[in-house]
N, C-alpha and C positions, 0 to 999 in steps of 0.2 A: 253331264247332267244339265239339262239347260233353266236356267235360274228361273227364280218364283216371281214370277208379276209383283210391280208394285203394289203396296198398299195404298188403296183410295179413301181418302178420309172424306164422305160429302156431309159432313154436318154442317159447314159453313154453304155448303148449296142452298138452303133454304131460298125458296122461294126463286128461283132461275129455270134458264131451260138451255138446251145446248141450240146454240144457232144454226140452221139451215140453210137458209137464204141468204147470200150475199152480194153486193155490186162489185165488181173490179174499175177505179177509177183513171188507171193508167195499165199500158203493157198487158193485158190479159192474159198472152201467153205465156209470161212470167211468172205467173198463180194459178195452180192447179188446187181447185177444190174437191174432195173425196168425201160427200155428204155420210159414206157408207161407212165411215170409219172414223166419221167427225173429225177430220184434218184436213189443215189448208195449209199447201207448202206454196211460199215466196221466194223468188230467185234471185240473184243478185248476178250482172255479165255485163258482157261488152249492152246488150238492148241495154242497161239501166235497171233498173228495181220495177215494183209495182206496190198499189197500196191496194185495201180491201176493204169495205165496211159492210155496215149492216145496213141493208136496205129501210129500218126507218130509226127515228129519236125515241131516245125515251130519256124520264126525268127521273134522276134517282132511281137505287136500288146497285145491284153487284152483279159487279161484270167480270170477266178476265177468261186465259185460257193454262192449260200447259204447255208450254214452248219450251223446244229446242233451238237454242240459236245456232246460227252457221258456224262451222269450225275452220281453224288453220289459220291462218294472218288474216286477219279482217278490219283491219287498224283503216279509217275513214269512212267505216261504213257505220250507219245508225240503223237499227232495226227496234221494234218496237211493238205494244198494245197501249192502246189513249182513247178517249170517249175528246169530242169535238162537236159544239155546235155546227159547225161547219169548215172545215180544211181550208186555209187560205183567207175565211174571211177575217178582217184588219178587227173587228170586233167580236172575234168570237172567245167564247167560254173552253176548258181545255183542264181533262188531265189526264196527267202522263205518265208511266213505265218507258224508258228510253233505257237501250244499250247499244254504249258509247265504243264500237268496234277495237279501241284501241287497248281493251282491258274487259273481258270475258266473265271475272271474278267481279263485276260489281253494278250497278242500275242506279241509275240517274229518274227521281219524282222529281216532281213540278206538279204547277196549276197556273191557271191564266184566268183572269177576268174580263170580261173585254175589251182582251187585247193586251192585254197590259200581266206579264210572267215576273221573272226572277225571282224563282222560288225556288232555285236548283237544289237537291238535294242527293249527296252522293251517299248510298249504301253499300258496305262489302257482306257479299252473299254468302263467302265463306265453301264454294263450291264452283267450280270453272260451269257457264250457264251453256256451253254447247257441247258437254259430253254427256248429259241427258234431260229429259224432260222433269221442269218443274212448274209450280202453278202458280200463276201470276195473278192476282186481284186487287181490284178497286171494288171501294164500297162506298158509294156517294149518296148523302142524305142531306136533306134541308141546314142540318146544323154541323156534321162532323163526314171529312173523309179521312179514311185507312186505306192504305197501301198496305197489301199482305201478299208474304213470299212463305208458299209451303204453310200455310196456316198461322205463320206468325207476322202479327204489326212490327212493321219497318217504319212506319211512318205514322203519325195523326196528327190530322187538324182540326179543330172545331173552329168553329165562328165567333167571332169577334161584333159585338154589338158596333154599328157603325161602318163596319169592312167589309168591302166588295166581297162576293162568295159565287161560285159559280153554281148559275142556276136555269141557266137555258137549256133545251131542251136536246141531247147530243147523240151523235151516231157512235157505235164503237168500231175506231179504226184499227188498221196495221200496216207495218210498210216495211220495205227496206229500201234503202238510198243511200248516196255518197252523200256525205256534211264535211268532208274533208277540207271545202274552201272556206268553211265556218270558221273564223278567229286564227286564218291560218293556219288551220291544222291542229290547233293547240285541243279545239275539243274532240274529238274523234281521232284524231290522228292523220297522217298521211295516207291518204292509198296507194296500197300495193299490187292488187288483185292479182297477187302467187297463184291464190287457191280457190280461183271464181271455175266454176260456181256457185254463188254461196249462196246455200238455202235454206231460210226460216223455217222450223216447223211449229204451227201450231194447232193444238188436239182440245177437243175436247171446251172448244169456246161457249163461253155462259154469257148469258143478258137475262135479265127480269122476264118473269110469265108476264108479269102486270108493268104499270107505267109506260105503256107505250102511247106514241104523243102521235096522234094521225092529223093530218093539214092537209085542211080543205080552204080552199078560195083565202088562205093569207090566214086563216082563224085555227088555232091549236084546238083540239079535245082531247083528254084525256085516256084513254080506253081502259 
């Protein structure tokens, strides 16, 4: 008898759309996009990872997908969903769902302000994340972000009169990469790559209908 689909909860969809269009910013042939079926798998091998966003910014509003992470020993690999001003740059705004390959059962939040993190935050999910799909969001507003797993807050922040808050206007990424040389090993772990190749799924990705930030000649507008 083959089991009953999961139950899809979209009351917290309010106001998103599932993403269609995206950039591949390294390795392309590492990320295979299935518009058809709303899933974007990322591969992890000897090429290295690859990352993926969404082709523009937007300012506030909820993001996230259902992912499955890669399974079998994946201890120094990072994979992940995070909204980013911009990737790399030394001043950018930043938050994060990170899983820390060395330990399946848990997700690492953050936030950055430009530039400037240490906000780590380790969750136990209570469920191994690469023996099925679960759904991962951020909900970023002017005054409060939530981190939610399966419909429930892991995580809240509100604003602080006086405290940097991120508020530029960001892409929503994803990746998989080695972080193994990070802190020595101690955050992610050692790599092993037993069981490469190892491939992210993610289904079913959301961004806002609204707040999308269009840039023309250096000058934001709203849409």
């Amino acid at each position: 008898m083959a089991d009953a689909p999961p139950t899809i909860h979209h009351h917290h969809h309010h106001g998103t759309t599932i993403l269609n269009q995206i950039a591949v910013d390294y390795c392309p042939e590492a990320c295979i996009h299935h518009p058809s079926a709303a899933e974007i798998h990322v591969a992890f091998d000897h090429r290295g990872g690859a990352r993926w966003r969404s082709t523009t910014r937007f300012r506030y509003g909820t993001f996230g997908a259902r992912i499955r992470c890669p399974g079998g020993n994946t201890s120094g690999l990072n994979y992940n969903i995070y909204l980013s001003s911009l990737e790399g740059d030394k001043s950018q705004d930043e938050i994060d769902f990170e899983f820390l390959g060395k330990d399946n059962t848990s997700v690492q939040t953050n936030f950055y302000t430009v530039g400037s993190g240490c906000r780590e935050q380790i969750h136990q999910l209570g469920f191994d994340a690469s023996e099925d799909f679960h759904e991962y969001l951020i909900k970023w507003g002017p005054e409060l972000i939530e981190w939610v797993v399966d419909g429930e807050v892991v995580r809240r922040e509100e604003r602080k009169e006086g405290e940097p808050w991120p508020e530029k206007p960001m892409f929503l990424y994803a990746s998989v990469w080695d972080a193994s040389y990070i802190d020595k090993g101690r955050w992610t772990g050692e790599y092993v790559g037993s069981d490469a190749p190892y491939v992210c799924k993610y289904k079913d990705v959301r961004v806002p209908i609204e707040n999308v930030v269009i840039e023309e000649e250096g000058e934001e507008e709203k849409k």
